[in-house]
C-alpha positions in Angstrom: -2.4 38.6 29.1 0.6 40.6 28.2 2.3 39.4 31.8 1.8 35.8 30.3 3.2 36.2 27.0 6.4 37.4 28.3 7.0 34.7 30.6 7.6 32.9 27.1 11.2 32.9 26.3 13.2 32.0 22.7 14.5 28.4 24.4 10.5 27.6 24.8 9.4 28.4 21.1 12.5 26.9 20.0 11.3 23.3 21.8 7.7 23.3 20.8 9.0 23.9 17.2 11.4 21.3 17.2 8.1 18.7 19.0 5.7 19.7 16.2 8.3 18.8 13.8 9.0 15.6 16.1 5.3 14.5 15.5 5.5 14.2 11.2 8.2 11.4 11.5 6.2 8.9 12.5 4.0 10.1 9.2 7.1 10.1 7.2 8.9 6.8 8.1 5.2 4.8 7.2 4.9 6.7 3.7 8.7 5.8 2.8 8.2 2.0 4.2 4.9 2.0 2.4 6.9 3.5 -1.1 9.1 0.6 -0.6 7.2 -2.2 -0.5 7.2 -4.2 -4.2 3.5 -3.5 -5.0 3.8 -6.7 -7.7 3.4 -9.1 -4.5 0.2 -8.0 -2.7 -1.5 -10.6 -0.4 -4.5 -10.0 1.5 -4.7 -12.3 4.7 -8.0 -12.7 6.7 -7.4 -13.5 10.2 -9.8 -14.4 12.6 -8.3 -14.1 16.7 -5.2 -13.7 14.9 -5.5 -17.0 12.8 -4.8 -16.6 9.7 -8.0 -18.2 7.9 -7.4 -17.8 3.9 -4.6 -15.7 1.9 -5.5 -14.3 -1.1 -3.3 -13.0 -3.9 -3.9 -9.6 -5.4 -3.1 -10.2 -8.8 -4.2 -8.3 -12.1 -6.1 -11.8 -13.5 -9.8 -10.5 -14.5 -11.3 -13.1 -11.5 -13.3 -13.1 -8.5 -12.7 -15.3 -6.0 -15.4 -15.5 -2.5 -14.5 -16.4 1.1 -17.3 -17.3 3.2 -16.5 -17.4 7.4 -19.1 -18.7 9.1 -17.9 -20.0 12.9 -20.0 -21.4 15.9 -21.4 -18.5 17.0 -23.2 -17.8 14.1 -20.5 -15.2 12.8 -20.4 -14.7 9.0 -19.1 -12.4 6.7 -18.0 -12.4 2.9 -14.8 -11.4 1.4 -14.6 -11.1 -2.2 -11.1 -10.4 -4.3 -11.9 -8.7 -7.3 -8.8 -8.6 -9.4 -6.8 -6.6 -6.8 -8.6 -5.1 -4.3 -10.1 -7.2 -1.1 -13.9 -6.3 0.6 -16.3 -7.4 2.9 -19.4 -7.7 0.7 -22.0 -8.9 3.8 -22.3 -9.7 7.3 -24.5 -10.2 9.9 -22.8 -8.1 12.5 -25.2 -5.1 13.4 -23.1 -2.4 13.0 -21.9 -3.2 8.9 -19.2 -0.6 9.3 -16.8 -3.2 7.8 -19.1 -3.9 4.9 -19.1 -0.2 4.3 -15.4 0.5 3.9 -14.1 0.9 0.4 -12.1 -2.2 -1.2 -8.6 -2.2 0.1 -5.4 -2.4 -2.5 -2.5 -1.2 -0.7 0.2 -2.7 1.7 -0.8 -1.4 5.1 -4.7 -1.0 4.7 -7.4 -2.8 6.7 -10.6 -3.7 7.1 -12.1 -5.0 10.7 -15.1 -6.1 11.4 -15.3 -6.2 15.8 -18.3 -7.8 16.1 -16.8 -10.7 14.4 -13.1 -10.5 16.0 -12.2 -10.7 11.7 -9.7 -8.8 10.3 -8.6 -8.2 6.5 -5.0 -7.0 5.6 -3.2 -6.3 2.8 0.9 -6.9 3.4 3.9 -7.2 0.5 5.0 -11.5 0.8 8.7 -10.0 0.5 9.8 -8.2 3.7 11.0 -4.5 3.4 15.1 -3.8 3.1 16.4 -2.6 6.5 16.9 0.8 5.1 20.1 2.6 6.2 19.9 0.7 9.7 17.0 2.1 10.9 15.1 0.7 13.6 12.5 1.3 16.1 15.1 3.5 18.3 16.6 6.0 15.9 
């Protein structure tokens, strides 16, 4: 055991440091785009293959408003806005893991139900600032 640990040398600690330090800044660019978005402009968009299939918007208003997808194959789920969060209320897919999320209320959250190819997203209608010229590279 001891032969092995001093084949380590400072250079090799210093790199693993610096990669598990490397791996948070994925975490930390989503929470500061996520901080940015204007939470007063919410949508939730159901797609279906990619489709986009009804937009709902999340506002404060008291209401509840139901989409019901149904397509040829028999597919059908609910999604209900309650004031504003988005969920999947039923479906006939076997598993129901998509009617056993929590309601989603933040840019950035989801709710997919396979089975069904159906997915529910929440996004901000006004794009994020390029901040500081940051892209995908830096």
């Amino acid at each position: 055991m001891m032969k092995y640990i001093k084949m380590i040398r400072r250079g090799d600690v210093i790199i693993v440091l610096l990669l598990m330090m490397a791996s948070f800044l994925p975490l930390g660019v989503f929470t500061y785009y996520q901080a940015k978005a204007n939470d007063s402009d919410l949508q939730a968009i159901v797609k279906v293959d990619g489709k986009a299939m009804k937009v709902f918007d999340l506002v404060d208003d008291g209401e509840t408003e139901a989409f019901y997808y149904v397509d040829d194959h028999g597919h059908e789920n609910v999604i209900v806005r309650t004031g504003t969060s988005v969920e999947i209320t039923e479906a006939n897919c076997g598993d129901q893991v998509c009617v056993r999320m929590n309601a989603i209320d933040a840019v950035g959250e989801t709710i997919l139900c396979l089975p069904h190819r159906l997915l529910v997203e929440v996004t901000s209608d006004q794009p994020v600032d390029n901040i500081d010229g940051l892209d995908v590279i830096s």
